[in-house]
N, C-alpha and C positions, 0 to 999 in steps of 0.2 A: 535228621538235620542237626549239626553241630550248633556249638552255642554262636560260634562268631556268625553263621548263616541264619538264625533265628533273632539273632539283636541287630546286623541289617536290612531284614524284612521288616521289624519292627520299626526301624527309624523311618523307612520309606513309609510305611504307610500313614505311621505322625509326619509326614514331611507337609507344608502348606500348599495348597491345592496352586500350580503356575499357568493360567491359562495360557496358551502360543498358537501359534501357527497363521495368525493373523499378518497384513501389511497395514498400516497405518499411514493418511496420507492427513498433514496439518496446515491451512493453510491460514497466513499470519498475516492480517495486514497490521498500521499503526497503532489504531486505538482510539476511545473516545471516553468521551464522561458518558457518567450514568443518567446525567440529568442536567438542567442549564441554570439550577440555582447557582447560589456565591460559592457554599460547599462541594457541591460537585464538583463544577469548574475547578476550584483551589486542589482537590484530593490530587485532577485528571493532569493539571497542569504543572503539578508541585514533581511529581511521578516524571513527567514527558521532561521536564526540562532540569532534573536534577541528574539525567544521564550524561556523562562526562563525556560521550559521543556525540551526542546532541550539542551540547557547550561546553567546548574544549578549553575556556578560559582556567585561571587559575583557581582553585576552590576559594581560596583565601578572598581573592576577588570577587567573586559571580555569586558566591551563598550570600552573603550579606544583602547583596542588590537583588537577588532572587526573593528571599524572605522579608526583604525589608520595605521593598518597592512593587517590586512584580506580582507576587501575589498577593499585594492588599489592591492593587487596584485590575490588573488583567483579569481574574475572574468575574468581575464584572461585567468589562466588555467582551472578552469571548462568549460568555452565558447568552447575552444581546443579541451576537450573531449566530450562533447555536439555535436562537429561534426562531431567527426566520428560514431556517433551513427544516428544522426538528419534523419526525415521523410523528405524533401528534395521538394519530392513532395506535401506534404499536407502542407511544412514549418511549422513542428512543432515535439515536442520531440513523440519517439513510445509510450511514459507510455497517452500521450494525447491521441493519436491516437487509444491503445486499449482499454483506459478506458473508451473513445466514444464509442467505439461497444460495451464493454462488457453491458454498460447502453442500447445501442439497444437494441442487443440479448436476454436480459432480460425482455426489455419491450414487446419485440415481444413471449418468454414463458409466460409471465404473462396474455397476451392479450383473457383471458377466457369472450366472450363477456356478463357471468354472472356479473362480476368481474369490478372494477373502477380503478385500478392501473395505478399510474402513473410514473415512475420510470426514475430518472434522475442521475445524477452524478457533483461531483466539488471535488476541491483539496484545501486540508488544505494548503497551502503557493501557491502564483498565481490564477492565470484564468482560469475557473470559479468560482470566490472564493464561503464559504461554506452560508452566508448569503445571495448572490443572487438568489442562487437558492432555499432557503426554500422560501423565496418573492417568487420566483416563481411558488413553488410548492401550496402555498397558496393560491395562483390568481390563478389557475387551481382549484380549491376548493378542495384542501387537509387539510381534518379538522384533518387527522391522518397520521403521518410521522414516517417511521422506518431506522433510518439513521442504514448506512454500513459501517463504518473503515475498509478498506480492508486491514487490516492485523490480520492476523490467531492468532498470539500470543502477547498477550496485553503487552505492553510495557507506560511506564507513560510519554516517550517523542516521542512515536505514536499515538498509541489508547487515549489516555486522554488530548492530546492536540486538537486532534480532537472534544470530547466531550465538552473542555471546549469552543472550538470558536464555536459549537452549540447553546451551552447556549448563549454565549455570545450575538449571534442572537437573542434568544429569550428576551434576556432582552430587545431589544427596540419594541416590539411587544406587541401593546395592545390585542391584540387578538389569544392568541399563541395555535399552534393546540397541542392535544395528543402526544404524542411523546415515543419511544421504541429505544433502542440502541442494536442492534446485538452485543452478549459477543464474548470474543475469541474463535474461533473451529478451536483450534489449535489438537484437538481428536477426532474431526467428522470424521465419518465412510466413508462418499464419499469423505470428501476433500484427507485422506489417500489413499484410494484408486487410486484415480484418479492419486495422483503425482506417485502411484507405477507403475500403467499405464504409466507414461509419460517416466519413466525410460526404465519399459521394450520396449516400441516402440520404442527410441533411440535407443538403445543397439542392437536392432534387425538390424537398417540399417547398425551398423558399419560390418567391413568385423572380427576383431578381438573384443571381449569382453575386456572393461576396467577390470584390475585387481582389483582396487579399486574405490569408487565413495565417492566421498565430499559432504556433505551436508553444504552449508553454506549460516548461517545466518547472519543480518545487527546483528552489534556487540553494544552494550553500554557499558557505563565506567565501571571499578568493582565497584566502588563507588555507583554507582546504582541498581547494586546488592545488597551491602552492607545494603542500604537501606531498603531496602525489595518489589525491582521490582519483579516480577515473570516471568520477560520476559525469564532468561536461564530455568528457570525449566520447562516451555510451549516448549522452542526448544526441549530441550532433550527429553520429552514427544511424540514430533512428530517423530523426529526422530526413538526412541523405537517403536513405534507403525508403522513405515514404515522398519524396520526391518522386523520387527514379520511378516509385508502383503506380504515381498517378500522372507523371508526363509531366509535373511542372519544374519551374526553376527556381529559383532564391527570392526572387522578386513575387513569387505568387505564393510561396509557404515559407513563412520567416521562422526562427526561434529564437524564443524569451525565456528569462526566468521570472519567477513572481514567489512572495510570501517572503521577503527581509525579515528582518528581526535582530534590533540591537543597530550599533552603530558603526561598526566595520562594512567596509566593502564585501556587496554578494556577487557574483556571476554577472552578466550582463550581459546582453541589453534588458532591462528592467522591463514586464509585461506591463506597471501601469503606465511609465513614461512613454512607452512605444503606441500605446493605447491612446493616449495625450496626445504625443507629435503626431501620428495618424489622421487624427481628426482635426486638427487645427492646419494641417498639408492638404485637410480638404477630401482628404479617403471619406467615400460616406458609405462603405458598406465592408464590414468584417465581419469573419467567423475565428473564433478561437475553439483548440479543443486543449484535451489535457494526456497526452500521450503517457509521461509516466504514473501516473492513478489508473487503476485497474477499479475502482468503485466511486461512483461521484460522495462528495464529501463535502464540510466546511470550505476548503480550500478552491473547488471547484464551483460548486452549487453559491455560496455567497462571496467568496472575494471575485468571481471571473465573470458568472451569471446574474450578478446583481451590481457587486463594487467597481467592475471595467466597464461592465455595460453602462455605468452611468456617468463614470470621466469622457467612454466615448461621447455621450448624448450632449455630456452639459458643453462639449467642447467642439459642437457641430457636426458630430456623426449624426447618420438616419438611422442606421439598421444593424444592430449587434446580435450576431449567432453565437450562443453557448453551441460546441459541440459535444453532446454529454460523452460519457468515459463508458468504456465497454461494458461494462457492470456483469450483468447476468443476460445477458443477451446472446441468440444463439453465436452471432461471431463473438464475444467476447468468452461465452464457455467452451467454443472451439480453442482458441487463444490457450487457455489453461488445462484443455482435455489434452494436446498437443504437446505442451511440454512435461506434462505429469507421466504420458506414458510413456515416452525417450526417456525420462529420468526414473522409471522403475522396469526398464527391463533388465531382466536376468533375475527378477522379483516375481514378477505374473508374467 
């Protein structure tokens, strides 16, 4: 053996040991606090809303009001509402709690013992954030990762904030593996399905049929619209297309936005004012669900299920249906088995 064939055997066998061969599958929804004290809240909030995507105003602007106002007094009140929602038991928010199993449940469909998948989960604002676990999925030897923004219809302060703290990952990575990003399927065949499903199964326990059912979506500014988000025309898309699977018309599934914030014009028509005019027109039985949430959350389980249901009551409704969110439920992990594995073939 000559010197040059002896000094790179040598280097190879010092070389650091690279695990591969792995697929990595991450599935990212928002994010939550760790906890509903004033600290938590302020860390969870300070994070969510210091994203330029999230609030597109001017820094010069929105930091001052952010640190000066916002968060001495909003972690407060979101902490407030964070309780009456709160897992209690497991001491942590339910969007934690199902997006741990929906990442089980997934892991355990994918488990084809032909098959390498590794399939994990973290949240764009808080614990597990979304850089520890591509480290982690890497040291598992995921030389190919297909992250999941779990939301159906792309929005540029969901979907693309997600993507950008992806990247952003990868920039300090000398060794960055393949990488795929699930588009929106806000017109997938089974996710439609499935929420038509969720509806009729509702509907089936109550003793009386809601007259009408709300679709409502997390709302953005019109200003983001204006822009040229595509986030309303993905809602109304889904919306149409869950029509059409369960035979009604505009009059029997309407769609809303809900969760403002600040004081520019959001989306409209507003979920709680439509909740309001409803009941005071005399409607006395609705069902709301929440088609873009793939995990029930703060935004569902207490603004929808507790804060609509009670504008309906106080304002002479009888009967408000939450219709919970697909969570971990067999159609809802069909929903996500469905487009994981159209977006990893020619991978397994």
């Amino acid at each position: 053996m000559n010197q040059s064939t002896s000094d790179n055997a040598k280097k190879q066998e010092n070389h650091p040991p690279v695990p591969s061969g792995k697929v990595g599958v991450l599935l990212i929804n928002l994010g939550t606090p760790d906890g509903t004290d004033y600290w938590s809240m302020r860390r969870y909030l300070a994070e969510f809303l210091s994203d330029r995507r999230v609030i597109e105003w001017s820094r010069f602007l929105w930091l001052p009001i952010l640190h000066g106002i916002v968060l001495s007094k909003r972690p407060q009140k979101s902490g407030a509402a964070y309780k009456k929602i709160w897992n209690n038991k497991l001491d942590e928010s339910p969007l934690r709690t199902i997006t741990r199993s929906q990442s089980d449940k997934l892991s355990d469909m994918l488990s084809d013992p032909g098959e390498n998948v590794v399939v994990d989960w973290a949240m764009r604002y808080g614990a597990p954030s979304i850089a520890n676990r591509l480290d982690a999925l890497k040291e598992e030897g995921c030389d190919r990762i297909l992250v999941f923004p779990l939301y159906p219809q792309y929005s540029a302060s969901t979907t693309a904030t997600v993507n950008d703290e992806v990247f952003r990952a990868l920039l300090k990575m000398r060794w960055q593996p393949a990488l795929r990003i699930v588009p929106p399927y806000y017109d997938d065949e089974i996710y439609i399905s499935s929420l038509a499903d969720s509806i009729r199964n509702k509907i089936s326990e109550l003793d009386e049929e809601p007259e009408m059912v709300l679709a409502s979506f997390h709302g953005i500014p019109q200003s983001y619209f204006d822009k040229g988000d595509p986030y309303h025309c993905h809602c109304q898309k889904t919306a149409r297309l869950l029509r059409e699977k369960l035979g009604w018309d505009e009059a029997r599934l309407q769609i809303t936005f809900q969760s403002r914030f600040g004081p520019e014009e959001w989306l409209q028509p507003y979920t709680d004012k439509t909740v309001e005019k409803l009941a005071k027109e005399g409607v006395k039985r609705i069902a709301v669900l929440n088609p873009g949430f793939v995990a029930d959350c703060l935004e569902t389980l207490e603004e929808i299920a507790d804060e609509a249901a009670g504008i309906f009551e106080e304002h002479g409704g009888e009967q408000f249906t939450h219709i919970p969110c697909l969570n971990d439920t067999s159609e809802g992990m069909a929903a996500l088995e469905n487009v994981v594995l159209r977006e990893l073939q020619g991978w397994i």
